[in-house]
C-alpha positions in Angstrom: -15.8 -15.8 17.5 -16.1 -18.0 14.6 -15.4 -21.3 16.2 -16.9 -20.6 20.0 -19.9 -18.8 18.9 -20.1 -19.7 15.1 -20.1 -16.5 13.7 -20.7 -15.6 10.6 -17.5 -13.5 9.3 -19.4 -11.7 6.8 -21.6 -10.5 9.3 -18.6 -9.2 11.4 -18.0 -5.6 12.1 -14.5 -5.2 13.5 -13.3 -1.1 14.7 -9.4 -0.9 14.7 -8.6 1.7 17.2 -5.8 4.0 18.2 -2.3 2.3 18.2 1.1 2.4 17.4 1.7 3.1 13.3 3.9 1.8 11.0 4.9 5.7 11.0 6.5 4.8 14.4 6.2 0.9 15.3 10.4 1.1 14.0 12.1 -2.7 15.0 15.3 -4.5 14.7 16.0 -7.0 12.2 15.2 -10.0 14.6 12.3 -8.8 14.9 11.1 -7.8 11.4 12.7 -11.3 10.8 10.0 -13.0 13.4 7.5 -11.3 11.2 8.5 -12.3 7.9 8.8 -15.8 9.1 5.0 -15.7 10.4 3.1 -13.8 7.5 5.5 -15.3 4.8 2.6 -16.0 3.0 0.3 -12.9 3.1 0.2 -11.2 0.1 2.5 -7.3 -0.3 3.9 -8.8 3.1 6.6 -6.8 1.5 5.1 -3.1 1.8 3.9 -3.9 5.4 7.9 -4.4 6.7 9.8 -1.6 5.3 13.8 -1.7 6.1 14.0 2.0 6.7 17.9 2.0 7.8 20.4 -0.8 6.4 23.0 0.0 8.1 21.4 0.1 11.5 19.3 -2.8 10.5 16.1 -0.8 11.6 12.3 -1.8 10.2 8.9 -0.2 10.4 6.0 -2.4 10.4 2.5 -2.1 9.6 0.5 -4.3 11.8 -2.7 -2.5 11.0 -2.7 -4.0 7.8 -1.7 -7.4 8.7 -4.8 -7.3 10.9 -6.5 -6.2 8.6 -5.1 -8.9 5.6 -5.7 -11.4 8.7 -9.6 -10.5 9.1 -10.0 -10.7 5.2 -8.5 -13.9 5.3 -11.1 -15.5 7.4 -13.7 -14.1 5.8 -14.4 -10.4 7.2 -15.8 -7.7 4.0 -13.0 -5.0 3.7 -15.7 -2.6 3.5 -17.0 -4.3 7.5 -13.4 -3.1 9.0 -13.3 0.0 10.2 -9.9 2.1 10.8 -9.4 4.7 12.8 -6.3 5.5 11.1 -5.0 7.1 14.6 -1.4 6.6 15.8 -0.9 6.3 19.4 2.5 7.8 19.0 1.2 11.1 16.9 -1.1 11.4 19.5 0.9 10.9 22.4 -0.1 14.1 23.9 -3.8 12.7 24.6 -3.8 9.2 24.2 -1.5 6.6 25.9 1.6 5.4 24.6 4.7 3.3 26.0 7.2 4.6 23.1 6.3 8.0 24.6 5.6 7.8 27.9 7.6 4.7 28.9 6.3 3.5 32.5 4.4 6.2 33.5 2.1 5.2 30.1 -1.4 4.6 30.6 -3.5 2.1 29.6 -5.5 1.7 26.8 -9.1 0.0 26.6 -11.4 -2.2 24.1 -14.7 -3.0 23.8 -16.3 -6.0 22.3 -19.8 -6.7 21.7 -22.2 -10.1 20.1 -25.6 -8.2 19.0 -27.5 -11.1 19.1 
């Protein structure tokens, strides 16, 4: 939005909607590895991949806030970013969710909006 239809960021609104939680979003260490290796430099990256299980090598991951560090980053206000704090997973029994429901899961939608 910035570079297609020079945006200002600080003029940006951005509503994070229902999705899967660091409460359940639980990986293996390839992939908390992957993660590490992209955001290596985003600060408390540390507190956003949690090793929950050593032995099984098992990792939750907090995507929501790595958005959310990601949309700081270029320029969004915190207080412009809006969190719905819902987790797909929690809520399973009336939102969509493929760690529940596997294939018979729904789909989720978005909308996205310029005011000009």
């Amino acid at each position: 939005m910035i570079e297609e239809y020079d945006c200002n960021p600080k003029d940006m609104i951005c509503c994070m909607g229902p999705c899967i939680r660091k409460c359940h979003f639980e990986v293996s260490k390839d992939v908390a590895d992957l993660f590490q290796k992209e955001f290596y430099d985003m600060k408390q990256i540390e507190e956003m991949i949690t090793c929950t299980n050593p032995q099984a090598q098992k990792y939750t991951i907090d995507t929501c806030k790595i958005n959310q560090n990601m949309m700081i980053g270029v320029g969004l206000l915190e207080e412009n970013i809006i969190d719905s704090g819902m987790c797909t997973v929690c809520h399973s029994q009336s939102m969509h969710s493929y760690r529940t429901h596997k294939e018979l899961a729904g789909r989720n939608t978005a909308i996205l909006g310029i005011k000009q």
